[in-house]
C-alpha positions in Angstrom: 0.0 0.0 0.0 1.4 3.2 -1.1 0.7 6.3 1.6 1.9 9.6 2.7 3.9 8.1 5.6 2.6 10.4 8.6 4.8 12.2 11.5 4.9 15.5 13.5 1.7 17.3 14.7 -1.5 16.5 14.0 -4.3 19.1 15.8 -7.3 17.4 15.5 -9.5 20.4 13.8 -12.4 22.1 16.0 -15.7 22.3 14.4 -16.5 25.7 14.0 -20.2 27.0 15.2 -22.3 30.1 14.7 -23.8 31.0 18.3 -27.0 29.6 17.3 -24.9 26.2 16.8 -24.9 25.7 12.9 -21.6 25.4 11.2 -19.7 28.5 10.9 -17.5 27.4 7.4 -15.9 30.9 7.5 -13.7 30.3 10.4 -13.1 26.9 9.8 -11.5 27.9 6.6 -9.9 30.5 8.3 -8.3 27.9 11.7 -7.3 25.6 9.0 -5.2 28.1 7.0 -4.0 29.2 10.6 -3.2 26.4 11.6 -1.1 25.4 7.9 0.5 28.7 8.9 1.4 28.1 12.1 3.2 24.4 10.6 1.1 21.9 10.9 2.0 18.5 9.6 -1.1 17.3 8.9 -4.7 17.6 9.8 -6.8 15.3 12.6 -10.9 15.6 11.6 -13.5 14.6 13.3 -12.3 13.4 16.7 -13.1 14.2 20.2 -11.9 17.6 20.2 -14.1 18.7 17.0 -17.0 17.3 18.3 -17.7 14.6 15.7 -20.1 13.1 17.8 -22.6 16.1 17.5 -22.6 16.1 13.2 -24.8 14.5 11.2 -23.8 12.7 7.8 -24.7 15.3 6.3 -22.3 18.1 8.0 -19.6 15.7 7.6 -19.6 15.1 4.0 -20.1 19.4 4.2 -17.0 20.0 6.0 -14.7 17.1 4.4 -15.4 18.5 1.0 -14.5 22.0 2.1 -11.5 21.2 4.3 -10.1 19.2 1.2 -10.3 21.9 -0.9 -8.9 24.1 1.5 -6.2 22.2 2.4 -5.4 21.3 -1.4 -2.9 18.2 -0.9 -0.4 20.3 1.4 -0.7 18.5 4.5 -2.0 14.8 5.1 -6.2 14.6 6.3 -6.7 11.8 8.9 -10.5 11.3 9.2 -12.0 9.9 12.2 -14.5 6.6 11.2 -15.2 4.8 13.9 -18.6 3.7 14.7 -20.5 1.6 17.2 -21.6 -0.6 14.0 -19.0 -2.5 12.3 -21.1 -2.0 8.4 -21.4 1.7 9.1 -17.5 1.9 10.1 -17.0 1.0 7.0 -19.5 3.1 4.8 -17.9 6.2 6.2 -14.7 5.0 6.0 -15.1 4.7 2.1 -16.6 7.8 1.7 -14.0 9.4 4.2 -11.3 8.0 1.2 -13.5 9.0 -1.6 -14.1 12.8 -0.2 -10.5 12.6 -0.2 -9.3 11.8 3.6 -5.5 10.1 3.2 -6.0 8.0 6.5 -8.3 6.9 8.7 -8.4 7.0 12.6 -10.9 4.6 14.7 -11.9 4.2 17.3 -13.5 0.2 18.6 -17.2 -0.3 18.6 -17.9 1.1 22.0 -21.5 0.5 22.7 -21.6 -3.3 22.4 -18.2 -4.1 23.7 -16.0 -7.4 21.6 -13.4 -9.6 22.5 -10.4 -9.7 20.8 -11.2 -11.8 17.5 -14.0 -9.5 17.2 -12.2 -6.2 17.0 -9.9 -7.7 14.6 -13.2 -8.6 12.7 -13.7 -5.1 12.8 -10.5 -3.0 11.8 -10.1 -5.8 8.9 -13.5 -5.1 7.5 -12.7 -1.6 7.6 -9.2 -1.7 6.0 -10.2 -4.1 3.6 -12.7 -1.8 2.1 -10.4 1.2 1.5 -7.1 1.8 0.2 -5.9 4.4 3.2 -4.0 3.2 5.9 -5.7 2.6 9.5 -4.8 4.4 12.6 -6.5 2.2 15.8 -7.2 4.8 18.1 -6.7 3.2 21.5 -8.5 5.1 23.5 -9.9 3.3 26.9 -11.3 6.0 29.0 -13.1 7.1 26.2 -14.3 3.5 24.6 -14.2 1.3 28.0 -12.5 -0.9 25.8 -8.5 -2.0 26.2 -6.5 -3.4 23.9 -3.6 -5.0 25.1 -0.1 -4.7 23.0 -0.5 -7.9 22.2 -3.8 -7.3 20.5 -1.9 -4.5 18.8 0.6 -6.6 17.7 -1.9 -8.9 16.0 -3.6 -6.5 13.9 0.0 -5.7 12.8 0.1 -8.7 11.3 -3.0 -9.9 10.4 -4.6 -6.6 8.8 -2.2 -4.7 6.3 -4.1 -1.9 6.4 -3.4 -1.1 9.8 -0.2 1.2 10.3 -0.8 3.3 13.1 -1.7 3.2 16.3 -2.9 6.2 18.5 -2.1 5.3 21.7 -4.1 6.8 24.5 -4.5 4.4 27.1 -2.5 5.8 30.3 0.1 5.2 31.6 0.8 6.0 27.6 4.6 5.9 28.1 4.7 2.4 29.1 2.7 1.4 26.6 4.8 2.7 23.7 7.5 0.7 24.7 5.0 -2.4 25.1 4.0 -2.3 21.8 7.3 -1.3 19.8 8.4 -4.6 21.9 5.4 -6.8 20.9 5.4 -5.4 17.2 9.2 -4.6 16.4 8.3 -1.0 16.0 6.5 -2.1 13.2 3.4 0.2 14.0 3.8 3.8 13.9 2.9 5.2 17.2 0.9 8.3 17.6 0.4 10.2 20.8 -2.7 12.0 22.3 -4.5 13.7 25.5 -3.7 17.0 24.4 -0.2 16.3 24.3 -0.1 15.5 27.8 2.9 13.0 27.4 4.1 14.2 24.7 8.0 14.4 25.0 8.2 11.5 27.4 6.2 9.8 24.1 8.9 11.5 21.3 11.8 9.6 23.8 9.8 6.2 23.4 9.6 5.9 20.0 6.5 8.2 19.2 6.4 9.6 15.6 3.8 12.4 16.3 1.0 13.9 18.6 -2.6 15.0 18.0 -3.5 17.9 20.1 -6.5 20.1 20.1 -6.1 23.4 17.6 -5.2 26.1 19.9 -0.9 25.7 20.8 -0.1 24.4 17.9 2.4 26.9 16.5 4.3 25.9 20.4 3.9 22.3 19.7 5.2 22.6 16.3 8.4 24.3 18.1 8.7 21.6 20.9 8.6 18.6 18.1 11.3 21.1 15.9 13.6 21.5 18.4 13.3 17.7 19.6 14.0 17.0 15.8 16.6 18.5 16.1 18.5 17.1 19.2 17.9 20.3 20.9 15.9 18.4 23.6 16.5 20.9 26.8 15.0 23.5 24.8 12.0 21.1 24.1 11.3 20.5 27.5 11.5 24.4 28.4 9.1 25.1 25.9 7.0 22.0 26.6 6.7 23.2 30.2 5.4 26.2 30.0 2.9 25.1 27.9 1.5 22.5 30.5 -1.1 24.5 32.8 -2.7 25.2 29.8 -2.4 21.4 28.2 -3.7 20.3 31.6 -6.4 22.8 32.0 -7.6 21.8 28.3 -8.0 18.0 29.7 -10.5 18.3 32.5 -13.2 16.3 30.9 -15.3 17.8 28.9 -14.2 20.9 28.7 -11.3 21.0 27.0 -13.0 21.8 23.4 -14.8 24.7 24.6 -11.4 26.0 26.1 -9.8 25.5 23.1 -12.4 27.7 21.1 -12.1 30.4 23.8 -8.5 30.5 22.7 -9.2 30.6 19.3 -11.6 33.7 19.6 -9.7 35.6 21.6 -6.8 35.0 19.3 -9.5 36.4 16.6 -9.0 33.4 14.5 -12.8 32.0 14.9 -15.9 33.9 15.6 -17.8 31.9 18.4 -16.5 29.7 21.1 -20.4 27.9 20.7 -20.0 24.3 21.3 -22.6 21.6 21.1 -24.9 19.6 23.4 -23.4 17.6 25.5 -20.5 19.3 25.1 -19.6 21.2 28.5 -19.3 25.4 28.3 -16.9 26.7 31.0 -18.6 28.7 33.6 -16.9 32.0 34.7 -14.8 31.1 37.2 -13.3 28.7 34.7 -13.2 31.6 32.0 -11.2 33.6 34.3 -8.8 30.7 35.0 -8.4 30.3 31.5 -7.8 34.0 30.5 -4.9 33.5 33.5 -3.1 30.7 31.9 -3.3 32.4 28.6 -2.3 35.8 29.7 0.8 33.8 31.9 2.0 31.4 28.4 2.1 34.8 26.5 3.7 36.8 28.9 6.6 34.1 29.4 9.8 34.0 27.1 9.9 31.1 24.5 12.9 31.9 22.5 13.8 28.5 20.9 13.1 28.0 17.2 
């Protein structure tokens, strides 16, 4: 299988609202040239963080068209597919490939949970009906389900379609190392959680990290300067930015932090989110404005 072989940082893109909640497609266009601008390797769609779970089929195919054209071939698309029923995984996962998504990322059924055999039932059906590569996104607080690095390992070698593996089952640095063991660092390992690990990850083999959309020009600078062997100025980089990265990953509501960043930065309109999606309260607006006033104020030199 021939593919765009993917590494570096991957925010997963918000979905942009209007305050009365329907797409806003004028600030998405605008966050994902943004973020292009501010280095992105590639593009995450439809994760947690752009609140997939609230669009319909409809908005989906809406926004993938138009983030396509946007993006115009310069970065890699990974398009989030997973679904609770194995057949509908798949439909969208061919028309994620045929709107023009260059990899997949997916997460188990999660409703009606399946043993092992059954979720490689699942990720084979799915890679057998498209030519993109899979990313499994292991994601067990999310899904309730866990899938050992043995399990990892097996999909390895039983589904060619399957070259990536988000890994987001903590402790996450362990894991990495489990896997590259049980696999021969034949899956390409992905970080996640905002970034949370994401240094610790980069040390244990990790080839990228998909954050939410609002740091991304400092994450890009972290993964540069750790590229580069320049790894104390990573880490003083990397640690100012974590009140913020841990702020952004109290449950639920990270995403509407993350569009409160992106407003006041003037780069979307509206920080609406969508039911269930959490709002932060005041309090938790002032905190936020704190940590962004304190990341700005601080000297981040390194390029």
């Amino acid at each position: 299988m021939d593919h765009r072989e993917l590494q570096g940082v991957y925010p997963i893109l918000v979905t942009t609202f209007n305050d009365d909640g329907t797409l806003d497609l004028e600030s998405q266009r605008q966050l994902i040239h943004y973020l292009l601008e501010e280095g992105a390797h590639g593009l995450g769609l439809f994760g947690n963080a752009s609140e997939g779970y609230t669009l319909s089929g409809g908005e989906r195919r809406q926004l993938l068209e138009m983030i396509v054209r946007e993006v115009n071939g310069r970065v890699p698309l990974v398009a989030s597919s997973g679904h609770t029923g194995t057949m509908v995984a798949v439909e969208m996962s061919r028309e994620s490939e045929d709107l023009g998504a260059d990899a997949l990322m997916v997460l188990p059924p999660y409703y009606l949970k399946t043993d092992g055999d059954g979720l490689i039932h699942y990720y084979g059906d799915i890679a057998a009906a498209v030519k993109i590569p899979v990313m499994v996104q292991d994601a067990p607080v999310l899904t309730n389900v866990v899938m050992p690095p043995a399990l990892l390992a097996r999909m390895s070698r039983e589904i060619p379609g399957v070259h990536y593996v988000k890994v987001e089952a903590q402790p996450t640095s362990p894991k990495f190392s489990a896997v590259n063991r049980e696999t021969g660092a034949k899956l390409v390992l992905f970080g996640g959680l905002n970034g949370n690990f994401f240094l610790e990850e980069l040390a244990r083999g990790s080839r990228g990290v998909m954050p939410g959309s609002d740091m991304i020009g400092l994450f890009v600078r972290v993964w540069n300067c750790w590229q580069h062997g320049r790894r104390e100025e990573a880490w003083d980089i990397f640690t100012h930015m974590l009140p913020l990265i841990r702020f952004e990953l109290q449950p639920g509501l990270g995403v509407s932090a993350m569009k409160l960043n992106l407003k006041a930065a003037g780069i979307i309109k509206s920080a609406r989110v969508r039911h269930p999606t959490s709002t932060l309260d005041r309090e938790a607006v002032n905190e936020l404005e704190f940590l962004r006033r304190r990341l700005a104020s601080q000297s981040l030199t390194a390029r």
